[in-house]
C-alpha positions, 0 to 999 in steps of 0.5 A, a space after each residue: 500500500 502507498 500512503 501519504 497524509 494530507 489536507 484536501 482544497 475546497 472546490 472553490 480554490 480548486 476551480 481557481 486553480 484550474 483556472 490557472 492551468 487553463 490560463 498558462 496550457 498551451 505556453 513557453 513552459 507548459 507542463 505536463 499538468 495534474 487533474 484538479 480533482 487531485 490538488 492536496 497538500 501533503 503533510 508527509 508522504 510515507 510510501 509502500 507499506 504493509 497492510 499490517 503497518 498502513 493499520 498502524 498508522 491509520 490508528 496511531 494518526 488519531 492521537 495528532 492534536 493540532 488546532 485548524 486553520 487558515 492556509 494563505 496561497 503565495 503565488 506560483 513557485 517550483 520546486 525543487 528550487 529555481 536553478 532546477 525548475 521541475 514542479 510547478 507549485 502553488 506555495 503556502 505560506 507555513 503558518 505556526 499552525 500549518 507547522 503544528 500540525 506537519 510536526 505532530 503528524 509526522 512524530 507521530 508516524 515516526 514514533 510508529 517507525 517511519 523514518 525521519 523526512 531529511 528534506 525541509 518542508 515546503 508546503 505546496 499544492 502541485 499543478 504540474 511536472 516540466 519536462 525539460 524546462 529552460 530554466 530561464 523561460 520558467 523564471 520568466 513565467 514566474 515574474 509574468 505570474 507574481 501579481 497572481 493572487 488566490 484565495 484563503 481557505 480553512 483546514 479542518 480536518 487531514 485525511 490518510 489517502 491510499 495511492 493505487 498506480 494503474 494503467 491509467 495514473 494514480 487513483 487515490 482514496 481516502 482511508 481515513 480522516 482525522 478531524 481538528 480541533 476547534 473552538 466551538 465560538 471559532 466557526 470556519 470562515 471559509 470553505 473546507 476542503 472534501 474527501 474524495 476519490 480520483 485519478 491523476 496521471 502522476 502519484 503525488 
């Protein structure tokens, strides 16, 4: 089983975003694009598991205790980092809460044994994959895209999803969702994102 943990997009930031691929398709620096339906942001990927061990972390993620919040969208980036250009990304700005909740899920996780992640994290929502990209042509998307801006939505909740390869890409399904807190006077004031099983053409 390939798992990861993440948050889900309110479908309103997802048309936005789709949006933005519509607006960039067919361009200089046209990625190879993710479908829409999949845009999430991951707080850590795990990988291949046993069924056994994905049980035990399916159960273990239940003692994470991090507050909701609000995530901000930058504007357009990519990652690795400019000099290597591979992913197109919209970034998030990691908040003190965002954080909580990364460190939590992935003590968590740890504590069940999956090793420690080396790389720093660097929230995002992917849009596509580049092909061969001239870096320079990718900056200059980039400056083009900077006066770009998104909505803000809430997080309430992160889910567990199963990644499936096939034929046709990536299915995901979501095995279980892990409610946050939040303070009952504290209502969302925006949309919040919705489980969902989809298909994509790269895994995440």
């Amino acid at each position: 089983m390939r798992l990861f943990a993440a948050f889900d997009v309110p479908d309103s930031v997802r048309d936005v975003l789709a949006g933005v691929r519509a607006d960039l398709a067919g361009g200089p620096v046209s990625p190879r694009w993710s479908s829409p339906d999949l845009y999430h942001c991951t707080l850590r990927f795990v990988g291949e598991v046993d069924r056994e061990t994905a049980s035990r972390y399916r159960q273990a993620l239940h003692a994470v205790d991090a507050p909701a919040f609000t995530v901000d969208l930058y504007g357009l980036d990519v990652l690795p980092g400019h000099r290597t250009p591979r992913v197109l990304v919209v970034g998030i700005s990691p908040s003190p809460a965002l954080r909580r909740l990364y460190q939590n899920v992935s003590a968590v996780l740890e504590a069940e044994g999956l090793p420690p992640e080396e790389r720093s994290y660097r929230p995002h929502i992917t849009l596509g994959r580049f092909e061969n990209p001239n870096p320079k042509t990718v900056h200059a998307l980039l400056r083009r895209e900077r006066g770009r801006t998104f909505p803000s939505f809430d997080v309430s909740a992160f889910h567990l999803f199963e990644s499936t390869l096939t034929p046709d890409g990536a299915v995901h399904e979501i095995l279980e969702t892990y409610p946050l807190t939040r303070d009952a006077d504290d209502p969302p004031t925006h949309e919040s994102g919705s489980g969902r099983i989809c298909q994509q053409t790269d895994p995440p």
